[in-house]
DRENTI-220388 format. One record per atom (N, C-alpha, C, O): residue number from 1; atom name; residue in one letter; x, y, z negated. Coordinates in steps of 0.1 Angstrom, whole numbers. Atoms other than C-alpha are relative to their C-alpha. Layout:
BEGIN
   num   atome   residu      px      py      pz
   NUM      CA        A       X       Y       Z
...
// end
This chain:
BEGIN
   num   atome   residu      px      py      pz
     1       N        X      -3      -8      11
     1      CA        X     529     217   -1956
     1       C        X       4      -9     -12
     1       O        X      -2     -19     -15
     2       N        X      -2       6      11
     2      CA        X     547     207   -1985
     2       C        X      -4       5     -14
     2       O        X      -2      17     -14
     3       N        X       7      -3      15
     3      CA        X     532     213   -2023
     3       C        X      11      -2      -9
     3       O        X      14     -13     -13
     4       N        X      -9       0      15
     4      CA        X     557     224   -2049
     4       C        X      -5       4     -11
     4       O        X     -15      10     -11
     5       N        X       3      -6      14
     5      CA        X     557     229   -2086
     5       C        X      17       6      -1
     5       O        X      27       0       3
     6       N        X      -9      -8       3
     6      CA        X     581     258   -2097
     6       C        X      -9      11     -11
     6       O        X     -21      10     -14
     7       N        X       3     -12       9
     7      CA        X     576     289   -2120
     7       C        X      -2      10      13
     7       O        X       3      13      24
     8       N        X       8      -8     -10
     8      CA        X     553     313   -2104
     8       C        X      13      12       2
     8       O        X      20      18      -7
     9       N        X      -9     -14     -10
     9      CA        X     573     340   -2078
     9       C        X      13     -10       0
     9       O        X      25      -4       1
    10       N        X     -12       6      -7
    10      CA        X     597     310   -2071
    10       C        X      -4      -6      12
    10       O        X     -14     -12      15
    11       N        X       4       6     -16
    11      CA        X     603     301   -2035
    11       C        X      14     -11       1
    11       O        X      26      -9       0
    12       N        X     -10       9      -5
    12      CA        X     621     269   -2026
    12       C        X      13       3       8
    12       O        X      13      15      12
    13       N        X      -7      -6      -9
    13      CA        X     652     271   -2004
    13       C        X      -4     -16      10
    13       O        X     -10     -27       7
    14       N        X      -3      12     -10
    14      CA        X     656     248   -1973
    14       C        X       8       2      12
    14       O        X      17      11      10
    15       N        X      -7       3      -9
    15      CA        X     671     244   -1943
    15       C        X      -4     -11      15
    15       O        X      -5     -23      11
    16       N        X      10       7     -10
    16      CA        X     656     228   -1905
    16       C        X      16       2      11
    16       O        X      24      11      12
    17       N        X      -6       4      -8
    17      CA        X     674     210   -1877
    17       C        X      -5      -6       9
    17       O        X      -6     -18       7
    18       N        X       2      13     -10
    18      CA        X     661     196   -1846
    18       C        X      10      -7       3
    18       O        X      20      -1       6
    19       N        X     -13      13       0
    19      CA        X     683     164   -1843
    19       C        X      -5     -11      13
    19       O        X     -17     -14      14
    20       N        X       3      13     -10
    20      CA        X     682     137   -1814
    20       C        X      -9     -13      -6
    20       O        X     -20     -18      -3
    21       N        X      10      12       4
    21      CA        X     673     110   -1834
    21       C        X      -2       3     -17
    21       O        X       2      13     -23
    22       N        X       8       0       6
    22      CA        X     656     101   -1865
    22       C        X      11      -7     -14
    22       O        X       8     -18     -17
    23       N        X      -8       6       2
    23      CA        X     687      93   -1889
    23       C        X      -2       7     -19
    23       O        X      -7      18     -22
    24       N        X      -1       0      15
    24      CA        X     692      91   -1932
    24       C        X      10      13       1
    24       O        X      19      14      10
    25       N        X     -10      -8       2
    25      CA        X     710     120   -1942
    25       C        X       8      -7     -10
    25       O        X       3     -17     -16
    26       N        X     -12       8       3
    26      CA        X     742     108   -1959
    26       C        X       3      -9       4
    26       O        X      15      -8       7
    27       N        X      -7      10      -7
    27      CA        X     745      72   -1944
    27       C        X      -3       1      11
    27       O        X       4      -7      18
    28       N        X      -1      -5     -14
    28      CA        X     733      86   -1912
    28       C        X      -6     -18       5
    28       O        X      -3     -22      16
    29       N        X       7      11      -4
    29      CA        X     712      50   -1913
    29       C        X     -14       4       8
    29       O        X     -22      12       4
    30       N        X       9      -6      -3
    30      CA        X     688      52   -1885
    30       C        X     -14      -4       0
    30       O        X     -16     -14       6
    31       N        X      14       2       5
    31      CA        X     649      53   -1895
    31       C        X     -10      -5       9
    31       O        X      -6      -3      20
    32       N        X      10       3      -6
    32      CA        X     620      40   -1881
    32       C        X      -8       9       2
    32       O        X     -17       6      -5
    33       N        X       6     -10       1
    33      CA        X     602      73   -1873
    33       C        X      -5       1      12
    33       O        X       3       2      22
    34       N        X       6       2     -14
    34      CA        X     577      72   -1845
    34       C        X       4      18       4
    34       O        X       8      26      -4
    35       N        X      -4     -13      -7
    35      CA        X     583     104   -1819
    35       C        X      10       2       9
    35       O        X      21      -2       9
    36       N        X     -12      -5     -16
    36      CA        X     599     118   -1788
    36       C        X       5      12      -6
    36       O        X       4      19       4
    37       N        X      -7     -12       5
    37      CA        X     615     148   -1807
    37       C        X       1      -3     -15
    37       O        X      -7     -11     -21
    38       N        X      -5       3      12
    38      CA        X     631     149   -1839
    38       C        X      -1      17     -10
    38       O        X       4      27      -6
    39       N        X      -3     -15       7
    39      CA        X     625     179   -1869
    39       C        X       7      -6     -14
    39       O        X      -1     -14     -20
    40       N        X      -6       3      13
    40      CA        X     650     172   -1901
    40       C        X       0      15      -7
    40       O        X       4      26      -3
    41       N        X       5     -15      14
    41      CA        X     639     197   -1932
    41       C        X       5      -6      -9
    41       O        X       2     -17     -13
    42       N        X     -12       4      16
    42      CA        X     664     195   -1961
    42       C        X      -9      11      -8
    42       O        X     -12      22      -3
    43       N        X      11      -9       8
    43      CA        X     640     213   -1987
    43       C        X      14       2     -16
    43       O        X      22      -7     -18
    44       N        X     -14       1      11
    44      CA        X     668     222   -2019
    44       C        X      -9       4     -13
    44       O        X     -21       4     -15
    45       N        X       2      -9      17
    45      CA        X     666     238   -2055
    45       C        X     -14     -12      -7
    45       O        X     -22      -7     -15
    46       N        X       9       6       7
    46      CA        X     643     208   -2067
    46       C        X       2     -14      -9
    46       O        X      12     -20     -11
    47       N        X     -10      10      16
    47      CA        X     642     180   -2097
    47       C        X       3     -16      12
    47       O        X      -1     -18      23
    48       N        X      -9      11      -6
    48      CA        X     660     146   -2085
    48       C        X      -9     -12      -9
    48       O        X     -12     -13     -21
    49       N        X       7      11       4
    49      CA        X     643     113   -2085
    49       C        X       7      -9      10
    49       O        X      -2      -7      19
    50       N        X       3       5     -12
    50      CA        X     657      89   -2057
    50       C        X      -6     -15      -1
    50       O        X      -5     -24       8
    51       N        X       3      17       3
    51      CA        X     642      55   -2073
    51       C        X     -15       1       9
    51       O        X     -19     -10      14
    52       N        X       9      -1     -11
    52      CA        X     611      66   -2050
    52       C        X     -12      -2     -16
    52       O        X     -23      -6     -12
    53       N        X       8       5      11
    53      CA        X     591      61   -2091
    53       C        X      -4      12      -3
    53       O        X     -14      17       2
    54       N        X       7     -12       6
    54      CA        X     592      93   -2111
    54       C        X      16       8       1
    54       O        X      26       2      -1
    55       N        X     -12      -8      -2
    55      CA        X     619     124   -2104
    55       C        X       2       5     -15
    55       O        X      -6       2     -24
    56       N        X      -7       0      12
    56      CA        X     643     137   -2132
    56       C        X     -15      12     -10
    56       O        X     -13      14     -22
    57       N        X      12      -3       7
    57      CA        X     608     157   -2144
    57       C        X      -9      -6      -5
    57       O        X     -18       1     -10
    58       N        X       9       5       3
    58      CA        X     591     131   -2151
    58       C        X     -13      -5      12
    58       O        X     -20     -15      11
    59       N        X      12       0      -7
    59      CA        X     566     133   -2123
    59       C        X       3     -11       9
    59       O        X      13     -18      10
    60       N        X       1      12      -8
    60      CA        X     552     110   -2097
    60       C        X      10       5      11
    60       O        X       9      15      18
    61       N        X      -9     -10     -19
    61      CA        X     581     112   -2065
    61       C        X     -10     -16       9
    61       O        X     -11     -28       7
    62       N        X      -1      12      -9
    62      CA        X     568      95   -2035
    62       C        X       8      -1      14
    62       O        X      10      10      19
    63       N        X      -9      -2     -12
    63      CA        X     590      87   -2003
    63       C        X      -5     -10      10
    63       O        X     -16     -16       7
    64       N        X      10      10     -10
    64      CA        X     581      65   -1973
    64       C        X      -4       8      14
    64       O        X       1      19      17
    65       N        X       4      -6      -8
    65      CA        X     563      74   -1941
    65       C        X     -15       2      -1
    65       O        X     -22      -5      -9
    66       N        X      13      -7       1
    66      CA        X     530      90   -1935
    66       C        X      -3       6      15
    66       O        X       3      15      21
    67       N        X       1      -2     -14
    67      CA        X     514      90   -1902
    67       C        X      -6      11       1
    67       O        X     -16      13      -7
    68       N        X      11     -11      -4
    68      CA        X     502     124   -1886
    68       C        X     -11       2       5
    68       O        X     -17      -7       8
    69       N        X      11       0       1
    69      CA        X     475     141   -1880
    69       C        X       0       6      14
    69       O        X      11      10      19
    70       N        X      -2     -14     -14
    70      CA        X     464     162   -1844
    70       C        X      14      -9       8
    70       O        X      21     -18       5
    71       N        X      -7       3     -12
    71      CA        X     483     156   -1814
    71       C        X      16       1       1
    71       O        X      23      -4      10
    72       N        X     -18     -10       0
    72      CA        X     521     176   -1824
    72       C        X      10     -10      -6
    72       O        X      21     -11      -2
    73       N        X      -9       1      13
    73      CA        X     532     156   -1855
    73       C        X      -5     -16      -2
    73       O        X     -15     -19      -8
    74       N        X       4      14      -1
    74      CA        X     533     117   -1848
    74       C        X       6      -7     -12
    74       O        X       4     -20     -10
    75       N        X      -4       7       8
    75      CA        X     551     106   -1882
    75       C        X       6       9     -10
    75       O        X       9      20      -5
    76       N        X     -11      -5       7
    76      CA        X     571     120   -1913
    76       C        X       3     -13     -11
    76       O        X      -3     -22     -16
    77       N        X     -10       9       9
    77      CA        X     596     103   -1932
    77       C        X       3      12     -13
    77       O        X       7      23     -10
    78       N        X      -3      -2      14
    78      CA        X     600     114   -1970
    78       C        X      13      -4      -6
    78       O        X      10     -13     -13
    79       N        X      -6       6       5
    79      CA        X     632     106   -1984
    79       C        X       3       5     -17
    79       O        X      -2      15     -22
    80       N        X       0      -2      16
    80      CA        X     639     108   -2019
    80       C        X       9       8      -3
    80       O        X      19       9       4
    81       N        X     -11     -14       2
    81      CA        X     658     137   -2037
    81       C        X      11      -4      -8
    81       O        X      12     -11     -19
    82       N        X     -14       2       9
    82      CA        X     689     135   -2049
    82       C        X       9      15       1
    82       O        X       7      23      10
    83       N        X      -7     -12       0
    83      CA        X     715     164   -2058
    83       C        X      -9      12       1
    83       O        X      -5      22       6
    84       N        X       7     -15      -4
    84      CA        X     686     190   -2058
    84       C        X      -5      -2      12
    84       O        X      -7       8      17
    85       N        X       4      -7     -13
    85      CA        X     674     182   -2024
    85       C        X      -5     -16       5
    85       O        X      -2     -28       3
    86       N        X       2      12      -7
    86      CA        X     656     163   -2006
    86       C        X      -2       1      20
    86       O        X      -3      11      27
    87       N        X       1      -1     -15
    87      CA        X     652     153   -1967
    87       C        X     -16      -3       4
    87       O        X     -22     -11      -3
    88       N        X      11       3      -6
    88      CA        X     619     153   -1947
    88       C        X       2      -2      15
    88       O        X       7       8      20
    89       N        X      -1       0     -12
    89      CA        X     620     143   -1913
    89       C        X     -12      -1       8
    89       O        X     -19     -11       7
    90       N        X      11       1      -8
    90      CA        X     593     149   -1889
    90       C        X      -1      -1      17
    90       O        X       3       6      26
    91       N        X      -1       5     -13
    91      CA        X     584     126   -1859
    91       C        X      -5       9      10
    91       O        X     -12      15       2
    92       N        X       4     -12      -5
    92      CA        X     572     154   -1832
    92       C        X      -5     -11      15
    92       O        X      -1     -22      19
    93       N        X       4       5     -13
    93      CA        X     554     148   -1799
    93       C        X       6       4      10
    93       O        X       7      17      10
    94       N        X     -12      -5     -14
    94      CA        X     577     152   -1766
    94       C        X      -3      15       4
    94       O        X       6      23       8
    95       N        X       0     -12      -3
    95      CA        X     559     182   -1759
    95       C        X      -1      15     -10
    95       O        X      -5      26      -8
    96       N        X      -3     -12      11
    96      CA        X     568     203   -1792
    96       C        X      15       2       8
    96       O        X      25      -4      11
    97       N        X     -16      -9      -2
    97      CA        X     593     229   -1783
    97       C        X       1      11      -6
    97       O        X      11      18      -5
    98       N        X     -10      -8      13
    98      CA        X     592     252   -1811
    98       C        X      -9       0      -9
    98       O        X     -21       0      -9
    99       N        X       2      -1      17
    99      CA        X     592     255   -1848
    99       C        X       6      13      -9
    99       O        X      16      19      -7
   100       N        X      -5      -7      11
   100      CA        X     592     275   -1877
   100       C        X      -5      -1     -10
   100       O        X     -17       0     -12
   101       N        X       2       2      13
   101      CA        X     596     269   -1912
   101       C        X      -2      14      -8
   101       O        X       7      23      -8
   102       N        X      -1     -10      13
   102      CA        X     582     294   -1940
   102       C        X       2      -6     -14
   102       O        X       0     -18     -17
   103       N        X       3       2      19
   103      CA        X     585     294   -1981
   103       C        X      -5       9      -1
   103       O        X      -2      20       4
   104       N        X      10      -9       8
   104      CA        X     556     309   -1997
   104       C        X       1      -6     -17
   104       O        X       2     -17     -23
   105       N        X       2       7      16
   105      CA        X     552     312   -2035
   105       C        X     -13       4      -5
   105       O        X     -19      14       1
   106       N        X      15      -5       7
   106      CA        X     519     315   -2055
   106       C        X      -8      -6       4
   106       O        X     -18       1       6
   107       N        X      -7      11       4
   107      CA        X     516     284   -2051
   107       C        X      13      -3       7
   107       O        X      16       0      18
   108       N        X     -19       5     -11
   108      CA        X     554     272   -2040
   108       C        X      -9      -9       9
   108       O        X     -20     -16       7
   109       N        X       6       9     -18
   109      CA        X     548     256   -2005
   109       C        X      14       1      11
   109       O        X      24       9      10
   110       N        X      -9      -1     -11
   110      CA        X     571     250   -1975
   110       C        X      -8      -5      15
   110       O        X      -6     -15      21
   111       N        X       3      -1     -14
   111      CA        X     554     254   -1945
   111       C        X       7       0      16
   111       O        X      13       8      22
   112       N        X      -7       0     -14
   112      CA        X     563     238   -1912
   112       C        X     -16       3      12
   112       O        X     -28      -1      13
   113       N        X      12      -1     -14
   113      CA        X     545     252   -1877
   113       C        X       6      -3      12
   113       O        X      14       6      17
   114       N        X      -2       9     -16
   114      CA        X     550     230   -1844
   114       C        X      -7       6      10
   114       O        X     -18      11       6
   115       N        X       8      -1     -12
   115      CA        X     537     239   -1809
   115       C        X       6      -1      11
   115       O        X      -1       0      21
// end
């Protein structure tokens, strides 16, 4: 689950791709992202930071990887937002074969579910 700040009854936009491999969106440089399956979540409509310090709001941005939790979800990669958007990619365990992303608001969230 991702944790946004917005103005309450706003829902994020995004967009999800299972992809072969584990690659940067725009230089298509390829990441270190532990997992036998690949999930890329472009998350949009949010403030731009890509120094990985503080986004164009001021706030703390962080990017990097973050190892998972449970048996499904063996890594995510963070990348930093630029243009409104940023990329998340999540490492998946060989035996995920399907997903679905929601947006909830009240609090903004972007919920991914693996199984």
């Amino acid at each position: 689950m991702l944790d946004l700040e917005g103005a309450p009854g706003q829902v994020a936009g995004w967009y999800a791709t299972a992809v072969p491999q584990p690659v940067q969106d725009a230089s298509g440089e390829l990441l270190d992202v532990k997992g036998g399956r690949f999930l890329n979540l472009n998350v949009t409509g949010i403030a731009n930071g890509s120094d990985g310090g503080v986004d164009s709001a001021g706030r703390a941005a962080f990017t990097g990887t973050i190892d998972g939790s449970g048996d499904l979800v063996d890594q995510i990669y963070v990348g930093g937002a630029w243009e409104g958007q940023a990329q998340v990619l999540l490492g998946l365990d060989e035996s995920v074969s399907e997903y679905r992303v929601l947006a909830l608001s009240d609090p903004q969230r972007i919920v991914v579910d693996v199984r």
